[in-house]
N, C-alpha and C positions, 0 to 999 in steps of 0.2 A: 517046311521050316523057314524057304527064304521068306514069302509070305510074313510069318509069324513075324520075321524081325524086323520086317517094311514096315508094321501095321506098329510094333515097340517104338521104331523112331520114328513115327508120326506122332505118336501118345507122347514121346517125350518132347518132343520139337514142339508140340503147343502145348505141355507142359510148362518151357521152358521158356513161352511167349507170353504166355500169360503169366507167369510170373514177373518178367520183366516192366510187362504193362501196369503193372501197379506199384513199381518204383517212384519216387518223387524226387523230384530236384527245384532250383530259385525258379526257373522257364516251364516248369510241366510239374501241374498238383499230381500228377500216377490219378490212377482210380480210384474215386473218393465219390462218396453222396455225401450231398449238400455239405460241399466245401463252405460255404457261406458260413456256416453252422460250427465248424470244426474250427476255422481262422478268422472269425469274426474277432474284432479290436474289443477286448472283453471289460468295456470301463465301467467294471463295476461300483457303483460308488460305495461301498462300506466298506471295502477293503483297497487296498494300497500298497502292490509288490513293485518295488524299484528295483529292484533286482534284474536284469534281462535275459540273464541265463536261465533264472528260475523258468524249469517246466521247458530246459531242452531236449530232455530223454523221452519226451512226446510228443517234438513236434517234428514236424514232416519241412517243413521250409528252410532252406540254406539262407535267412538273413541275421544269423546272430542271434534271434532275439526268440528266448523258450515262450510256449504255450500259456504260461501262466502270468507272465509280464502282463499288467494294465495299467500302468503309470500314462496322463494323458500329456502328450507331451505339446498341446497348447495353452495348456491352464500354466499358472505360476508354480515351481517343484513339482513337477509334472501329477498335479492332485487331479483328484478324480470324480472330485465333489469338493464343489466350492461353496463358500456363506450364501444364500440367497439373499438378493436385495431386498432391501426394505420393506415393508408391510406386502408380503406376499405368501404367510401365512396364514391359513385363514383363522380370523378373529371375528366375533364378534360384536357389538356394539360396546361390549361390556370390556375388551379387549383377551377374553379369555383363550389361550391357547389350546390348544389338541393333549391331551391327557398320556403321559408317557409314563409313569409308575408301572414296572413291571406286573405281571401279575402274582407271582410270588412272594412281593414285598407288602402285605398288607397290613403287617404290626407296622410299618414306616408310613403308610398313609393313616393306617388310624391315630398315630400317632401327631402328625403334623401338618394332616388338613382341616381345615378352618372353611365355615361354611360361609360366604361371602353375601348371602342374601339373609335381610335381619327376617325374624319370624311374624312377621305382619300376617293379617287376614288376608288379605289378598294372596300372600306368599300361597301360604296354606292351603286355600282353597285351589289357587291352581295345580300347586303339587298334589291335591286330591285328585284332579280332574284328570290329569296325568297319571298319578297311581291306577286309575280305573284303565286307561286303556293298554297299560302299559304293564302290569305285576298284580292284579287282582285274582287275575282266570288261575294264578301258580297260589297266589298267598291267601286268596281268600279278600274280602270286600272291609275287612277288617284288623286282617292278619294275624288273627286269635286263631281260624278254622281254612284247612286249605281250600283254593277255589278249584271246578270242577276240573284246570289241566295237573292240578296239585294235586288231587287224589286219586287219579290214575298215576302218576308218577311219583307219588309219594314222596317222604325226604324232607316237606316243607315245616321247618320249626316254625312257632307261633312267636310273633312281636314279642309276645309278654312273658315270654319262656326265662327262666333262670339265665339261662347261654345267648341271649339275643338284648333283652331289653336293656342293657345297660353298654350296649356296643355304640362306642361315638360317631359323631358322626361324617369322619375321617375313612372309618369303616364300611359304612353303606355306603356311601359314595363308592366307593372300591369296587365291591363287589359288581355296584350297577355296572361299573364303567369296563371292569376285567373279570367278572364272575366267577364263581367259585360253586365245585361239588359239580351238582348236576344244572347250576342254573349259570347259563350262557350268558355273555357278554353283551351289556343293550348299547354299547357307545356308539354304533352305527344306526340306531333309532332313537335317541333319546340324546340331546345337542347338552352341553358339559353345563348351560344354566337350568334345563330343563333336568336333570340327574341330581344339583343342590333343591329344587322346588319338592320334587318328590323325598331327597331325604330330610327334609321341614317335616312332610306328612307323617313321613316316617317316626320321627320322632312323638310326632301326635299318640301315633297308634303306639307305641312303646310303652307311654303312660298312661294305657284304660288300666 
């Protein structure tokens, strides 16, 4: 029996150590992995808690300041994302900006974008040459009959369909840029004047 209780307060005495060890104070994180990870300065730029308490009932550090606080406190009102200087968005020659219309908002884009390049030959035939490498293999070469990834996937309505040919061109833009149903997103392959050339084609094909 004395045994039994020698071997109880050893079980409890490193019970009772290892617990201890994973205590934390402002001098000693306790045991933690990758504290980096856990107490890194979280300056996220999209959001903006000035609050310093917010997010003390998670954190482990005795300096005031909760888990959730990321106000930067060297920027001006301690922000966290500040304006970028000047031309260091990328534009291109034309000075077009990076495309940010949700993708849910597509009665707002069909509604209010305006196709910036006039319908020239030239236009046209490059927005053809682009349509081919770019929405042929889904819509077909004509966009009357789906092309061969369209008819294993089915779903692709024809240019000249009741529901498509008279969709502005506010709207195909859109879709290229944020996609819609089953067809994905080209904005990371098709650059914002290259996405107005193709819907010039597009309009082409609307009117066989």
């Amino acid at each position: 029996m004395r045994y039994i209780n020698k071997y109880k307060f050893v079980f409890y005495l490193a019970t009772a150590f290892v617990l201890y060890s994973c205590g934390a104070g402002p001098d000693n994180q306790g045991l933690e992995y990758a504290p980096n990870m856990y107490h890194s300065v979280p300056y996220e730029p999209l959001t903006q808690i000035t609050d310093q308490s917010s997010g003390n009932w998670v954190s482990s550090l005795d300096n005031g300041v909760g888990e959730y606080y990321n106000s930067n406190p060297n920027n001006p009102h301690g922000m966290t994302m500040r304006v970028p200087p000047a031309n260091t968005v990328r534009r291109n020659k034309n000075g077009y900006l990076p495309y940010r219309i949700p993708k849910d908002s597509i009665e707002l884009a069909a509604r209010i974008l305006k196709n910036p390049l006039d319908s020239t030959l030239n236009v046209i035939n490059e927005g053809k040459a682009l349509y081919g490498m770019f929405c042929s293999h889904c819509h077909g070469q004509k966009g009357t009959t789906p092309g061969p990834a369209g008819e294993i996937y089915g779903g692709v309505t024809s240019y000249t369909s009741a529901a498509v040919k008279d969709k502005p061109e506010g709207h195909i833009f859109h879709v290229i840029s944020q996609g819609k149903g089953r067809m994905a997103s080209h904005a990371s392959q098709i650059s914002v004047e290259e996405r107005w050339k193709i819907v010039r084609y597009v309009q082409v094909l609307q009117k066989q």
